[in-house]
C-alpha positions as a printed NumPy array, in Angstrom:
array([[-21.341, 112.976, 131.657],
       [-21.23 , 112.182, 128.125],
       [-24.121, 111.203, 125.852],
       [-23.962, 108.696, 123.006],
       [-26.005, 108.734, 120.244],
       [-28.293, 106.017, 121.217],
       [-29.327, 107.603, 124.317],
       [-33.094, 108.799, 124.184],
       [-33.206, 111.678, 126.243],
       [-36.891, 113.059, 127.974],
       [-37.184, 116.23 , 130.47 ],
       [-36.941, 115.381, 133.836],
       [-39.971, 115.711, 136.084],
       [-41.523, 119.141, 136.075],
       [-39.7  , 120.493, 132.955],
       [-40.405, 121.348, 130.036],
       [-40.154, 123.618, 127.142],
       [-42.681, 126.819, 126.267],
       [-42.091, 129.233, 123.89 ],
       [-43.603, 132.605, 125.534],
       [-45.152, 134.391, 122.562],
       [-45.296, 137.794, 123.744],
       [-41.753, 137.913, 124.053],
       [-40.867, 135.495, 121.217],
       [-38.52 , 133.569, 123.351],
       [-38.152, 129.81 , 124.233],
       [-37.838, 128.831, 128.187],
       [-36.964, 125.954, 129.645],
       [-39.186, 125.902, 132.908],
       [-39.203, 124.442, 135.917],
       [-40.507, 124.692, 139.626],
       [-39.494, 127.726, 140.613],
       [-37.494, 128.725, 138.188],
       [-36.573, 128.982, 134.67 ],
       [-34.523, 130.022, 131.963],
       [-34.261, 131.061, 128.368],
       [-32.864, 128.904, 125.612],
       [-31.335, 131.17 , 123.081],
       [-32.275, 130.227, 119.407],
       [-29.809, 127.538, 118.865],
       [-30.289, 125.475, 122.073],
       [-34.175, 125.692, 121.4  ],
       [-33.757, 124.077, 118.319],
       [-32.124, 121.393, 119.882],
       [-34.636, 121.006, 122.716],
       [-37.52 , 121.279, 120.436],
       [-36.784, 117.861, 119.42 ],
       [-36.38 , 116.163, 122.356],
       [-39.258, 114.558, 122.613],
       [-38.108, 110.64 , 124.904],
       [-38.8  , 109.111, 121.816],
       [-36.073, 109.064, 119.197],
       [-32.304, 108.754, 119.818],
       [-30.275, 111.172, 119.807],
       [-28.506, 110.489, 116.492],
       [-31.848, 110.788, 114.768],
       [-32.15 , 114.112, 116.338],
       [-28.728, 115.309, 115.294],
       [-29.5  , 113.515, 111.7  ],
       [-32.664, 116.637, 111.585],
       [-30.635, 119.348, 112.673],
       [-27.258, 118.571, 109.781],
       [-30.34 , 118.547, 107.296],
       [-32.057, 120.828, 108.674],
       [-28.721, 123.788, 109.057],
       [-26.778, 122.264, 106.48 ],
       [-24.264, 121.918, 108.104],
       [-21.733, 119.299, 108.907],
       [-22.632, 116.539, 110.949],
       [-19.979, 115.711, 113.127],
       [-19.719, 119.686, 113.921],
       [-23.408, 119.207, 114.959],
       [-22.765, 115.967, 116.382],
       [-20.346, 117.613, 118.825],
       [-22.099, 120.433, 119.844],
       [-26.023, 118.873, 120.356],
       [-24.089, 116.459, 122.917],
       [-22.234, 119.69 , 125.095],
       [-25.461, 121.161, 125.695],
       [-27.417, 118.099, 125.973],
       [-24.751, 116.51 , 128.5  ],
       [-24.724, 119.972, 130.152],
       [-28.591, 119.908, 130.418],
       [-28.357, 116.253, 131.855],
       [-25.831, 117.334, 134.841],
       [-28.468, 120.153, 135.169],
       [-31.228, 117.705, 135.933],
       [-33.24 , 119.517, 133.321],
       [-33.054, 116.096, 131.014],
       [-32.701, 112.689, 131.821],
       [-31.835, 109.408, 129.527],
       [-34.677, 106.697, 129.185],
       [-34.346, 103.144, 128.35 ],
       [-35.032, 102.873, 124.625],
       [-37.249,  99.296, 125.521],
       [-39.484, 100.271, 128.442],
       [-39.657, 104.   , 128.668],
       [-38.061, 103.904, 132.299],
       [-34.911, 106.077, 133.198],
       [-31.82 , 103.59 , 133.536],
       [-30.234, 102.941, 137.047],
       [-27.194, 104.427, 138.111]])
């Protein structure tokens, strides 16, 4: 699946993301299960949040890094279209909130 940069993207049911402070480590957790998000991922996920689109969140993360945006562009959408065929994230409908049909 590929994600475009208007999509607003919110954690599925039951997920979410906790940084565990003993261990200084983000995890994306779940039922059951979890796993860790290594630095770069949790920067990403950290600003998922079902409310702004996804180019605003790539627009934070060129400022933020420096970097360029299309190279962040590029790789924000990988993990987050990874993340999506994961179940761990879903894409809302900007107007009502609700998760568009299939």
């Amino acid at each position: 699946m590929s994600v475009s940069e208007d999509s607003i993207l919110k954690y599925t049911r039951g997920h979410r993301l906790q940084h565990d402070r003993v261990r200084d480590i983000w995890l994306v957790q779940a039922p059951e299960k979890a796993f860790i998000a290594d630095p770069i991922a949790a920067a990403i996920l950290r600003l998922v949040d079902g409310a702004r689109p996804l180019s605003a969140i790539i627009d934070d993360l060129a400022a933020t890094y420096h970097a360029p945006r299309e190279t962040i562009a590029t790789d924000v959408q990988v993990l987050l279209a990874s993340l999506i065929d994961q179940k761990v994230l879903v894409e809302q409908s900007p107007r009502n909130g609700q998760t568009p049909a299939s």
